[in-house]
N, C-alpha and C positions, 0 to 999 in steps of 0.2 A: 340229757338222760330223763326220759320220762316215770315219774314215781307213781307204781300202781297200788290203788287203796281197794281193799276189799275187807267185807266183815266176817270174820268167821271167829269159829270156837277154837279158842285155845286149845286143842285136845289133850297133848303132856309135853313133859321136857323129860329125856330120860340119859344120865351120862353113864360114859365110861371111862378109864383112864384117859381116852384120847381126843376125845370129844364132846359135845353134848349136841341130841337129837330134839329139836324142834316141830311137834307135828300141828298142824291148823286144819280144820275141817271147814271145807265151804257146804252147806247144809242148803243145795238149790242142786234144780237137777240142771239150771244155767249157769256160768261161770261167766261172770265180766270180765273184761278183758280176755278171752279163752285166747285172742293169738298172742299176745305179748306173754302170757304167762306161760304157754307150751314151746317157746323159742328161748326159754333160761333153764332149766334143770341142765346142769355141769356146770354151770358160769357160778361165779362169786357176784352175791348181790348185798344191799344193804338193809337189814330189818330194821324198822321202826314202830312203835303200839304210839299210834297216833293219840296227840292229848293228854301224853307223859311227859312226866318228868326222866326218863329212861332215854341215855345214849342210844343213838343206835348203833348195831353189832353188823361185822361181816359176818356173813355168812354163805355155806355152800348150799345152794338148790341142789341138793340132792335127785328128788324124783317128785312126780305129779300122778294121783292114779285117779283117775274117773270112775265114776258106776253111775245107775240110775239114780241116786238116793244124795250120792254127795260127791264131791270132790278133795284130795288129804294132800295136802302141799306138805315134803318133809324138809328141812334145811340143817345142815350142820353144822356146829360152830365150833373151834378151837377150843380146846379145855383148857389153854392158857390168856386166856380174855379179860383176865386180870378183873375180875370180880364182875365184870358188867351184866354179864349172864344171869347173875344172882337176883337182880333185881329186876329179870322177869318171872320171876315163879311166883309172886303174888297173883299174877294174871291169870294164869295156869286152871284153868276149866273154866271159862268165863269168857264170853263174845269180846272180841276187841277188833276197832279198827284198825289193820296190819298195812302197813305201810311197804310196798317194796319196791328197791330202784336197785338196776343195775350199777353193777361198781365195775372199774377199770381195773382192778386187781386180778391176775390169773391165778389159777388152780394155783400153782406150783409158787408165784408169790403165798397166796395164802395157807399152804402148808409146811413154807421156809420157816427153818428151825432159826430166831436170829442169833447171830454172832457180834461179836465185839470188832472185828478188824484190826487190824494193823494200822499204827502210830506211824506217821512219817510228813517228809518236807521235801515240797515240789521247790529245784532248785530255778535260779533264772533260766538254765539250758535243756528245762527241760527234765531233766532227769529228775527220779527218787530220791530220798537218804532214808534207809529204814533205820528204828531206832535199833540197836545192839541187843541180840537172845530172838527178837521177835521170828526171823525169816532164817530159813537153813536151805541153802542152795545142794545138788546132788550132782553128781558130775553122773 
């Protein structure tokens, strides 16, 4: 997986119940990397603010928009990220170098709500034993 670095302005972080919206402004009317970066908007990729102490976060390439003046890469991130979001907002109006690498994760992995699963034992033949309450069969 190739990790693409570019500088740009932090421009805002703004949430919602479901999410939280990452916008970066490339501030050239050139875009490095223009083809790797225009073949990820839908894909889950991996941010990083390079030269941090700061995990990095999945996140959704939302969209890319061009103009004469600048380039706005948006990305989106789960609002259950378990605090790691929090500790980009220092950065938040201020040039940073953004890190980004595609991740193996799909859409629909990273918008899976997780669950606990079902308790059970693979026997030698094969078969399950679930534990008793968990599974209700329906004829």
């Amino acid at each position: 997986m190739t990790t693409t670095k570019l500088n740009v302005l932090f421009k805002k972080m703004q949430k919602d119940d479901k999410k939280e919206v990452l916008m970066f402004h490339v501030l050239s009317d050139e875009l490095p990397h223009a083809d790797e970066l225009l073949k990820m908007p839908g894909t889950i990729t991996v941010l990083e603010i390079a030269e941090s102490e700061i995990e990095p976060i999945a996140a959704e390439f939302a969209n890319i928009q061009r103009d004469s003046k600048k380039t706005v890469l948006k990305f989106n991130v789960n609002a259950d990220s378990k605090g790691k979001i929090d500790k980009f907002y220092p950065f938040a109006g201020s040039n940073v170098d953004l890190l980004i690498k595609p991740s193996q994760m799909t859409i629909e992995e990273f918008y899976e709500k997780p669950h606990e699963g079902l308790e059970y034992k693979v026997n030698n033949d094969g078969t399950a034993d679930v534990a008793p309450g968990q599974l209700e069969l329906v004829k």
